[in-house]
Backbone as XML, in Angstrom:
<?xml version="1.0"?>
<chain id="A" units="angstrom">
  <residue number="1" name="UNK">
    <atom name="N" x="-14.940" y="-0.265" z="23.854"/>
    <atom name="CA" x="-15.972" y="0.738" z="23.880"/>
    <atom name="C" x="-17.155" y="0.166" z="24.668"/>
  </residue>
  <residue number="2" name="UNK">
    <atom name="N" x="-18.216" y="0.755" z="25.769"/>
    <atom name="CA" x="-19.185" y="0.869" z="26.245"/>
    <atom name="C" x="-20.318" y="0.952" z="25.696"/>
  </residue>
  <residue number="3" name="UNK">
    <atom name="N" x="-20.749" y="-0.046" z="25.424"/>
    <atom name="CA" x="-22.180" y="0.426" z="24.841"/>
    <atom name="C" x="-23.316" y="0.103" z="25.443"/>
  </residue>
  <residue number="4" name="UNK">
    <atom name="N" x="-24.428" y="1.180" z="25.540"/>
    <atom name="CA" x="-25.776" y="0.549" z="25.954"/>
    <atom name="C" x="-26.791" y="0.010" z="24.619"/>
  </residue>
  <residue number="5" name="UNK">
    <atom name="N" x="-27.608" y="-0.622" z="24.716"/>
    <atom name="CA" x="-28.201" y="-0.931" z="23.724"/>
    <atom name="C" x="-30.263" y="-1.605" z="24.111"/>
  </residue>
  <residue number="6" name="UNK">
    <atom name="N" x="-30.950" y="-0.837" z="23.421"/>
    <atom name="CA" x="-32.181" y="-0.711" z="24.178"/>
    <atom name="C" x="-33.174" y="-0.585" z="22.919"/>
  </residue>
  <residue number="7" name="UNK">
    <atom name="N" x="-34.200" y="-1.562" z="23.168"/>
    <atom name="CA" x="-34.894" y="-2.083" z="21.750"/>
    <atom name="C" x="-36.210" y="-2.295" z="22.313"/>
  </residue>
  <residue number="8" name="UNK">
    <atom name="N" x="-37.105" y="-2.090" z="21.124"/>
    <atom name="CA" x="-38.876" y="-2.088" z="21.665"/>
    <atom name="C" x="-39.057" y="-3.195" z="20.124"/>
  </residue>
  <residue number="9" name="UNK">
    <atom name="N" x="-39.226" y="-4.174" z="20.022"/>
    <atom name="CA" x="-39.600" y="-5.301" z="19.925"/>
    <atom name="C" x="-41.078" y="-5.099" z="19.345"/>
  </residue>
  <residue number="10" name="UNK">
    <atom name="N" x="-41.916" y="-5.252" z="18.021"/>
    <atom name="CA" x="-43.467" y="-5.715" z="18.343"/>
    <atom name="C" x="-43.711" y="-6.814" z="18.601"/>
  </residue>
  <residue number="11" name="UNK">
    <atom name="N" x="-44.164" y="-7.415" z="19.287"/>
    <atom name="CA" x="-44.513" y="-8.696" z="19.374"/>
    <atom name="C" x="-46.082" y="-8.993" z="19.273"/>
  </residue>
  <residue number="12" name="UNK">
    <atom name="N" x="-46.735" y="-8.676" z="18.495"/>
    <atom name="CA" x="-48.151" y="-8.287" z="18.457"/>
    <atom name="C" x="-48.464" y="-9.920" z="17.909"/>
  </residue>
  <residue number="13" name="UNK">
    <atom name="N" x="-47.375" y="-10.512" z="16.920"/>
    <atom name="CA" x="-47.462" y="-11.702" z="16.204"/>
    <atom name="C" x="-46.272" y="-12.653" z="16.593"/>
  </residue>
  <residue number="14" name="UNK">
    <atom name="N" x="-46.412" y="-13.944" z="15.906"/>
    <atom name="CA" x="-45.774" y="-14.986" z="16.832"/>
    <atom name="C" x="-43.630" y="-14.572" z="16.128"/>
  </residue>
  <residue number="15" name="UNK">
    <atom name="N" x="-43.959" y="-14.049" z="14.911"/>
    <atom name="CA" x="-42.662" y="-13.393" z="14.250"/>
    <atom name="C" x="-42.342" y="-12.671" z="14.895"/>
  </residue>
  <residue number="16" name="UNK">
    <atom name="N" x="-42.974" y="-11.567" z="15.371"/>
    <atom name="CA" x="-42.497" y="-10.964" z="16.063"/>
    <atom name="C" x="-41.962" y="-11.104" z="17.356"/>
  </residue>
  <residue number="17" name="UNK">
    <atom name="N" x="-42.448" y="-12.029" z="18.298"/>
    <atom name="CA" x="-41.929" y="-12.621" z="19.303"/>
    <atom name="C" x="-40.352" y="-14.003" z="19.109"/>
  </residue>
  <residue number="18" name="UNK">
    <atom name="N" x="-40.893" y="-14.002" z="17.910"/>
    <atom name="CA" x="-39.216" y="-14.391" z="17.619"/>
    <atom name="C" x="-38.278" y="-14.023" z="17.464"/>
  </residue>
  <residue number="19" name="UNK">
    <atom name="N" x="-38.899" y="-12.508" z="16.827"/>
    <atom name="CA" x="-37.632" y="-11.483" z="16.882"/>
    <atom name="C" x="-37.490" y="-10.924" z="18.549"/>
  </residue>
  <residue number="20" name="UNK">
    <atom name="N" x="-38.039" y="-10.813" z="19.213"/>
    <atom name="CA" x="-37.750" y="-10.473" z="20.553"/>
    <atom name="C" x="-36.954" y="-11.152" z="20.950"/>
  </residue>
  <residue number="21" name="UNK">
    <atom name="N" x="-37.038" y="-12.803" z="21.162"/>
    <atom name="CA" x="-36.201" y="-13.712" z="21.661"/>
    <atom name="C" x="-34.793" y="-13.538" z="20.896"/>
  </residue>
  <residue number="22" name="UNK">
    <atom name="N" x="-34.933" y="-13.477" z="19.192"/>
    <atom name="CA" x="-33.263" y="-13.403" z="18.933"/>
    <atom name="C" x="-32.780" y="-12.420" z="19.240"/>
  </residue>
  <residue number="23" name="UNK">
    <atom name="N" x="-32.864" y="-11.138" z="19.280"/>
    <atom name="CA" x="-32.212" y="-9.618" z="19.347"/>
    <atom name="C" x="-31.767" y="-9.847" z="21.030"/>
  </residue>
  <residue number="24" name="UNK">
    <atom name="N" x="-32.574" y="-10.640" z="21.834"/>
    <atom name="CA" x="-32.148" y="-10.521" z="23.621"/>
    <atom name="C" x="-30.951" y="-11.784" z="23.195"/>
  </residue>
  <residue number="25" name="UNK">
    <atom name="N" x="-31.207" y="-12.548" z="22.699"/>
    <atom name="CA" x="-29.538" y="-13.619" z="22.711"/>
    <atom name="C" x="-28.951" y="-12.772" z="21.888"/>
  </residue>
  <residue number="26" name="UNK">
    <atom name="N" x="-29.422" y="-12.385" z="20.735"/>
    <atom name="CA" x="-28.089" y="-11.807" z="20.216"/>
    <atom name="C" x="-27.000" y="-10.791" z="21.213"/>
  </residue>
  <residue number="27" name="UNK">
    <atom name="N" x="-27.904" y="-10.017" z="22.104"/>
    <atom name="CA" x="-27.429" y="-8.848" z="23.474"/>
    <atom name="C" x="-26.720" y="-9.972" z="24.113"/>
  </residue>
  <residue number="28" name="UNK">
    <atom name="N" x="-27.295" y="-10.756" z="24.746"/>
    <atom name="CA" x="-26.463" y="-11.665" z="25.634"/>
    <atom name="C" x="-25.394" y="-12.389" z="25.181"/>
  </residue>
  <residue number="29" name="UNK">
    <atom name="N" x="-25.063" y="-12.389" z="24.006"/>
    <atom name="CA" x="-23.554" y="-12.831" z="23.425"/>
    <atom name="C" x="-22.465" y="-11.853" z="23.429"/>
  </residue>
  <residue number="30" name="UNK">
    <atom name="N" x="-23.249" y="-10.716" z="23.655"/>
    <atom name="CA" x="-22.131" y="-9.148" z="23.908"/>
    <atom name="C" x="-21.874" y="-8.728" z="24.781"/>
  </residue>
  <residue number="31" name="UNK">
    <atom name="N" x="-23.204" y="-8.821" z="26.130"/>
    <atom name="CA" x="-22.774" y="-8.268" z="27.635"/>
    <atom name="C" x="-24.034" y="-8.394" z="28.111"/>
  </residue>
  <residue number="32" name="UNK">
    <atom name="N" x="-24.523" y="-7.458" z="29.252"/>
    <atom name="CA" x="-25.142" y="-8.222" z="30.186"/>
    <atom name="C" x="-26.511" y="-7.171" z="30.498"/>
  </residue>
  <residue number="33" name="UNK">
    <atom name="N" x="-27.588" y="-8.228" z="30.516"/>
    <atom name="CA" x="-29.245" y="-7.094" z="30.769"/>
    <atom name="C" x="-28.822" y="-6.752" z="32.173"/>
  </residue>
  <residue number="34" name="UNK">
    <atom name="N" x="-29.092" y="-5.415" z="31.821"/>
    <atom name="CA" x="-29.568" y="-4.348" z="32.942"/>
    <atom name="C" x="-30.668" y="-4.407" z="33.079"/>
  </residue>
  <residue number="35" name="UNK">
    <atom name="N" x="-31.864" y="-4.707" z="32.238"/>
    <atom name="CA" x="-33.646" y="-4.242" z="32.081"/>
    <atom name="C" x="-33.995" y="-5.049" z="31.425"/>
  </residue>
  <residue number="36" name="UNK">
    <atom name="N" x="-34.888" y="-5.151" z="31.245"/>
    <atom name="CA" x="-35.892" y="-6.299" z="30.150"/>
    <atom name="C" x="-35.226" y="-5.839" z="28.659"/>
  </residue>
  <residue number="37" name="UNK">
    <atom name="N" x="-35.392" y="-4.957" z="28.323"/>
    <atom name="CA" x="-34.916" y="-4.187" z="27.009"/>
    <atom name="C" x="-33.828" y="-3.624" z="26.947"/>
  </residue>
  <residue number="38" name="UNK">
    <atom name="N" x="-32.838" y="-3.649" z="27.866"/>
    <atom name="CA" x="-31.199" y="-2.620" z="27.805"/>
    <atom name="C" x="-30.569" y="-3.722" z="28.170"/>
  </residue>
  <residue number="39" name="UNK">
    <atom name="N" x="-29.602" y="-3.977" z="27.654"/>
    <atom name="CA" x="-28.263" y="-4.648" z="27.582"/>
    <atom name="C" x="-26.949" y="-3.390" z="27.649"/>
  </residue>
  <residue number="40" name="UNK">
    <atom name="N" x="-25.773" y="-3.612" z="28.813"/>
    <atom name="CA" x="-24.690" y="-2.680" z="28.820"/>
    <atom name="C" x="-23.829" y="-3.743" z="28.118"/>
  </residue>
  <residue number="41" name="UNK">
    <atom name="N" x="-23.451" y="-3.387" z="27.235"/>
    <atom name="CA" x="-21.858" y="-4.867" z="26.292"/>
    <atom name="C" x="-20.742" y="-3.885" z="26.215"/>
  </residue>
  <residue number="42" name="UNK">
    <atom name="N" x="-19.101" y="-4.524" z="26.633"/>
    <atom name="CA" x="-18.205" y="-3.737" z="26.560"/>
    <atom name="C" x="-17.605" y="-4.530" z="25.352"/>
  </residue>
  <residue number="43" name="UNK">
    <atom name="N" x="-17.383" y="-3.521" z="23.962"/>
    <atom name="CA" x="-17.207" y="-4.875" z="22.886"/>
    <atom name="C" x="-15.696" y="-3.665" z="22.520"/>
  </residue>
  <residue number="44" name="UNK">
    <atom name="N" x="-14.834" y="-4.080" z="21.601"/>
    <atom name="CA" x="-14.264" y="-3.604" z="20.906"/>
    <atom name="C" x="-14.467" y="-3.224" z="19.039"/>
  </residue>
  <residue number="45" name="UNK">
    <atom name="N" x="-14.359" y="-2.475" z="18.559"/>
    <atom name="CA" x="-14.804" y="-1.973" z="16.834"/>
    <atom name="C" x="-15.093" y="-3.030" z="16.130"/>
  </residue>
  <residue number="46" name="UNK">
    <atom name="N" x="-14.591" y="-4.030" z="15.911"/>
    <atom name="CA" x="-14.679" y="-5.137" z="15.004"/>
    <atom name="C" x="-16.350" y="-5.761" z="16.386"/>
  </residue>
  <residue number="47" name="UNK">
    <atom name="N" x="-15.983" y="-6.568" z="17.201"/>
    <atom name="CA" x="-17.444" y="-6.588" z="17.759"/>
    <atom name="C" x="-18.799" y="-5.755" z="17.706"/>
  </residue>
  <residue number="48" name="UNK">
    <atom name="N" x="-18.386" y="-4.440" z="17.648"/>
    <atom name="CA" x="-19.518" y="-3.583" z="17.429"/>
    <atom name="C" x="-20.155" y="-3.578" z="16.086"/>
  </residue>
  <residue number="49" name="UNK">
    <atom name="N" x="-19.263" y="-3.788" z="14.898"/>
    <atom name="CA" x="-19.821" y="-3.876" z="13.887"/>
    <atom name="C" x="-20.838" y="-5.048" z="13.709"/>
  </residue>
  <residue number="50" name="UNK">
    <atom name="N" x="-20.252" y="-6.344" z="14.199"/>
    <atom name="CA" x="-20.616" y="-7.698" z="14.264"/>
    <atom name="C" x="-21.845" y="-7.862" z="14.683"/>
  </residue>
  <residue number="51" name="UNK">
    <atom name="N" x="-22.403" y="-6.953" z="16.256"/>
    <atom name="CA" x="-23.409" y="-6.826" z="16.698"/>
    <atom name="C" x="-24.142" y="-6.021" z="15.942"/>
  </residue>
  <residue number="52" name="UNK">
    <atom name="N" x="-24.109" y="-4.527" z="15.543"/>
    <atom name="CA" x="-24.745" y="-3.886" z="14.910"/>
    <atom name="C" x="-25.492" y="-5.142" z="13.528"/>
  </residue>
  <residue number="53" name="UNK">
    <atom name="N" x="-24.461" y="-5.354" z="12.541"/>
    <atom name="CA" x="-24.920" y="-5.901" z="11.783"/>
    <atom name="C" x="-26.181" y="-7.065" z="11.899"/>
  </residue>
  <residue number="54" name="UNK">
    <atom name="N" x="-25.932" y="-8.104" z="12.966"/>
    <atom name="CA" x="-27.095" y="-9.010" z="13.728"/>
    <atom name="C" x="-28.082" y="-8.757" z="14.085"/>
  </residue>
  <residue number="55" name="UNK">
    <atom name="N" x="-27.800" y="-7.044" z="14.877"/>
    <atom name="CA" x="-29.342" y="-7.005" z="15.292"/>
    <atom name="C" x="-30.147" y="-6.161" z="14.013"/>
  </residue>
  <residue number="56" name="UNK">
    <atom name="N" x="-29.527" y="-5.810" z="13.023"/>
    <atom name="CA" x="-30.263" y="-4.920" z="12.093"/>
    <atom name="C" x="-30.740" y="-6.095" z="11.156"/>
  </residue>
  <residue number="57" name="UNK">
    <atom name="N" x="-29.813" y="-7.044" z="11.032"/>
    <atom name="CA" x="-30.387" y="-8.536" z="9.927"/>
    <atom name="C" x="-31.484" y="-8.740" z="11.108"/>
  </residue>
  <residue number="58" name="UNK">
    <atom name="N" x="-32.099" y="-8.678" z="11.965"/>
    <atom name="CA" x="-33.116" y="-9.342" z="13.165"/>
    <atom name="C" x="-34.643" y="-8.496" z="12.810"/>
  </residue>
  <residue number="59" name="UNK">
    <atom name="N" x="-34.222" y="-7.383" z="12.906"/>
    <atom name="CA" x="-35.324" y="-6.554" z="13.445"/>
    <atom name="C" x="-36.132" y="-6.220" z="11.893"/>
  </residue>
  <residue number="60" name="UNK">
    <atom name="N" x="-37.473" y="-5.867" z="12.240"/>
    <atom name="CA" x="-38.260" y="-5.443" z="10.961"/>
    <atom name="C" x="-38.090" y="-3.925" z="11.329"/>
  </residue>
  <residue number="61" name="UNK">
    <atom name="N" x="-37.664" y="-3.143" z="10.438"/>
    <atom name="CA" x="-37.178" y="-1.554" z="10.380"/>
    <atom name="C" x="-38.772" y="-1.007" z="10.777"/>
  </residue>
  <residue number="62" name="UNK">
    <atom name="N" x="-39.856" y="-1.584" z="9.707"/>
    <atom name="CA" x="-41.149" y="-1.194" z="9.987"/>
    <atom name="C" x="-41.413" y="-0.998" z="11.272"/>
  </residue>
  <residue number="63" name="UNK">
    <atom name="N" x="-41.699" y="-2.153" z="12.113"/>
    <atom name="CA" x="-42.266" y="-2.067" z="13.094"/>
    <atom name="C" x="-41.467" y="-2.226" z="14.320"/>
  </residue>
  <residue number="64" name="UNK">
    <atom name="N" x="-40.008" y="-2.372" z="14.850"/>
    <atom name="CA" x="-39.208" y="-2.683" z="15.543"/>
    <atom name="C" x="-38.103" y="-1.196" z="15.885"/>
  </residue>
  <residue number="65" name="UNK">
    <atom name="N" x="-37.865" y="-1.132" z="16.816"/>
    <atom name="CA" x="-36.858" y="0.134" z="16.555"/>
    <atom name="C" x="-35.620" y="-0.507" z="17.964"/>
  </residue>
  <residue number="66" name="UNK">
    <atom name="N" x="-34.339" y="-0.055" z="17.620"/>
    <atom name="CA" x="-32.847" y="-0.377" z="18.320"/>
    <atom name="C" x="-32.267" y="0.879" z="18.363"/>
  </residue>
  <residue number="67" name="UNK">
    <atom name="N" x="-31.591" y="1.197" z="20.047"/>
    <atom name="CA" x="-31.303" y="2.389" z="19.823"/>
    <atom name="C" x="-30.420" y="1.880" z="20.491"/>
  </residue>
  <residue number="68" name="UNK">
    <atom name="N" x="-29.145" y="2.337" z="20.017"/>
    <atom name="CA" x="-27.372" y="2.119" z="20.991"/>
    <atom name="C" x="-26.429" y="3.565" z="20.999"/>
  </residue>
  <residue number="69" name="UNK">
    <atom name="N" x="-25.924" y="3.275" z="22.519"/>
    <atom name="CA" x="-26.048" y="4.743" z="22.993"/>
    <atom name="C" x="-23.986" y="3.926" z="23.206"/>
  </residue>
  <residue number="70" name="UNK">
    <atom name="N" x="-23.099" y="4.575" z="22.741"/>
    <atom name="CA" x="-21.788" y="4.699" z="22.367"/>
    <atom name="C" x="-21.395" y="5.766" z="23.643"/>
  </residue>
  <residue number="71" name="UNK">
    <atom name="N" x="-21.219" y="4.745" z="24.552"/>
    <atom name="CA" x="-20.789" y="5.921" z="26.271"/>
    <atom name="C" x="-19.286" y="6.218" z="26.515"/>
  </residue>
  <residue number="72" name="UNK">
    <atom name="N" x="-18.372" y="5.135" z="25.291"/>
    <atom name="CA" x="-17.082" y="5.453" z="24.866"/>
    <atom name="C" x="-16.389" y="5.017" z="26.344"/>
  </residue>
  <residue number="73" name="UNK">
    <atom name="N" x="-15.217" y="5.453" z="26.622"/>
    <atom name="CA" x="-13.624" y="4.696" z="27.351"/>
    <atom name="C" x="-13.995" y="5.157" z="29.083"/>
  </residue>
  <residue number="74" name="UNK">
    <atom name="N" x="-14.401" y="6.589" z="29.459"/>
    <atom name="CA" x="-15.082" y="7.297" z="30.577"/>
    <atom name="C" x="-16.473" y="6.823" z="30.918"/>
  </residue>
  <residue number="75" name="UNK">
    <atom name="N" x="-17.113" y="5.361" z="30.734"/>
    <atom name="CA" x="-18.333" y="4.937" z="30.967"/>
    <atom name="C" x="-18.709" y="5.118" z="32.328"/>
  </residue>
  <residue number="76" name="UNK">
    <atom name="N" x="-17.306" y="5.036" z="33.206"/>
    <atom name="CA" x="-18.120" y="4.610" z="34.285"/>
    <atom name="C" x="-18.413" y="6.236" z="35.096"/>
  </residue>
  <residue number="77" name="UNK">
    <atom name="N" x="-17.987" y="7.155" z="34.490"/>
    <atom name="CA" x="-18.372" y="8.249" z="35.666"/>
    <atom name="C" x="-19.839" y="9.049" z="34.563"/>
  </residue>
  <residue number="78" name="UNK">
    <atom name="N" x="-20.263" y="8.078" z="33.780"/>
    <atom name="CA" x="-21.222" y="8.223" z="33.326"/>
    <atom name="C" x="-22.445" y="7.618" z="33.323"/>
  </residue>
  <residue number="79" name="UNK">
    <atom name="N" x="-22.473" y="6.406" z="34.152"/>
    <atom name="CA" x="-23.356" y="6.213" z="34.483"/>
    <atom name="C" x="-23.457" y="6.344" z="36.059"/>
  </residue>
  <residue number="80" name="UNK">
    <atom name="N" x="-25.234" y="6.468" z="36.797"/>
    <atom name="CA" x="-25.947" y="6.695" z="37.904"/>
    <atom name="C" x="-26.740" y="5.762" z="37.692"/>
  </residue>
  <residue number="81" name="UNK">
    <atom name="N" x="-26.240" y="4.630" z="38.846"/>
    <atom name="CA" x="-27.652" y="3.559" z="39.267"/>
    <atom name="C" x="-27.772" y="3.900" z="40.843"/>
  </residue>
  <residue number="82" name="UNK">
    <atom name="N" x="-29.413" y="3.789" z="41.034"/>
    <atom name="CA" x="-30.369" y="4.007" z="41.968"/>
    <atom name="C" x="-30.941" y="2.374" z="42.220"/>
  </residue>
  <residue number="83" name="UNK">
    <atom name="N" x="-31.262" y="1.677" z="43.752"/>
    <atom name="CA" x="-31.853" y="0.960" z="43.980"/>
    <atom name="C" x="-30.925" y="-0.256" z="43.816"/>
  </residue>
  <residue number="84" name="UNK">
    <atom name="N" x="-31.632" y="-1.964" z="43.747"/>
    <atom name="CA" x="-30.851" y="-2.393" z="43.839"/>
    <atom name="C" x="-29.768" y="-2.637" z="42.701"/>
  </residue>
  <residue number="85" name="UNK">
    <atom name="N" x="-28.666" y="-3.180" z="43.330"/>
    <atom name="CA" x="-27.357" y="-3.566" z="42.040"/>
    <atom name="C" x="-27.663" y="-5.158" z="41.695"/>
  </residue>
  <residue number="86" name="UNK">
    <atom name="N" x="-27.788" y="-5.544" z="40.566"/>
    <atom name="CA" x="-27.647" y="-6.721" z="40.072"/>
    <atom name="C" x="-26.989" y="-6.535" z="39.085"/>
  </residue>
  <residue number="87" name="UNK">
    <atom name="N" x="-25.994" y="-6.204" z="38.985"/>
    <atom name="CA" x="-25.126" y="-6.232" z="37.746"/>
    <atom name="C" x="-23.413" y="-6.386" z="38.647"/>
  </residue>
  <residue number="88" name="UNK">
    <atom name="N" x="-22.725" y="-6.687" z="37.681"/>
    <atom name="CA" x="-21.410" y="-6.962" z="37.818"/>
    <atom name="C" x="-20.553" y="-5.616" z="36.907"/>
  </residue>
  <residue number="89" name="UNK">
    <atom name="N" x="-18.999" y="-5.190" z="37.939"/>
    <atom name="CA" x="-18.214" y="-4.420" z="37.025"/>
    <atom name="C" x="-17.675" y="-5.798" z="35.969"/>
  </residue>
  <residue number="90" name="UNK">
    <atom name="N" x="-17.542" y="-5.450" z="34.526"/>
    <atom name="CA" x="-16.982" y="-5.857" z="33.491"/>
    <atom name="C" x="-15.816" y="-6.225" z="33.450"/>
  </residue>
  <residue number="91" name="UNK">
    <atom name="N" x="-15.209" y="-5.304" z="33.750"/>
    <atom name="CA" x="-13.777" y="-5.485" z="33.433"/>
    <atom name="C" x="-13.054" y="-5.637" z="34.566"/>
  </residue>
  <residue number="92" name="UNK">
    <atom name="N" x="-13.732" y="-5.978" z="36.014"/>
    <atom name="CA" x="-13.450" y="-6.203" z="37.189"/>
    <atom name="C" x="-13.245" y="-7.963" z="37.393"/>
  </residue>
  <residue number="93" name="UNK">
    <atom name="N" x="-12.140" y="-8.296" z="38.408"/>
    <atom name="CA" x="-12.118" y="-10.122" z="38.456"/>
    <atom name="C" x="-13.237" y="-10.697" z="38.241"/>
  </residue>
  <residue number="94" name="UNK">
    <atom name="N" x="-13.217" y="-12.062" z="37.537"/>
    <atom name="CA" x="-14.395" y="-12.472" z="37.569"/>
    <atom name="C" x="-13.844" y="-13.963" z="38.483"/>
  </residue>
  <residue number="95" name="UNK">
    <atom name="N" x="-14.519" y="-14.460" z="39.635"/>
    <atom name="CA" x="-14.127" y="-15.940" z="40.552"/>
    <atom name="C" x="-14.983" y="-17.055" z="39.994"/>
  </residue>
  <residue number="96" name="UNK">
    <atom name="N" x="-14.488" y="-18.014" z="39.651"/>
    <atom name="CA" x="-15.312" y="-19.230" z="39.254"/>
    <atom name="C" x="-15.299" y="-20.238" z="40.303"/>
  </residue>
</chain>
């Protein structure tokens, strides 16, 4: 499954900037920033739960909000990027 995943962070306090830093590694153990705040991760059900669960143990419900957008198996004729590409296809070769 395709997922986007896109989070506003307070960082008003130094906790809170810790939670910024874990919720972006926690993203980067799943797939890859598009934006400062959006991560695209191609995970399978058991991963999605895994992530869900991490970033909700992370975040303060109060003041933090996570929104993941489930673009499902047809991702790619669903997304439109404009400008430059810095991203990689996923499931395309990867050369070391």
């Amino acid at each position: 499954m395709y997922i986007l995943i896109t989070y506003d962070i307070n960082t008003s306090s130094d906790n809170g900037q810790k939670r910024l830093r874990q919720v972006s590694k926690c993203c980067q153990d799943f797939g890859q920033r598009v934006q400062n705040s959006v991560f695209e991760c191609l995970v399978n059900n058991s991963d999605y739960i895994r992530l869900k669960s991490k970033l909700l143990s992370i975040i303060d419900p109060q003041t933090d909000s996570i929104r993941i957008y489930r673009l499902g198996k047809n991702y790619e004729a669903k997304i439109e990027h404009f400008g430059i590409k810095t991203s990689y296809n996923v499931e395309g070769e990867l050369l070391i």
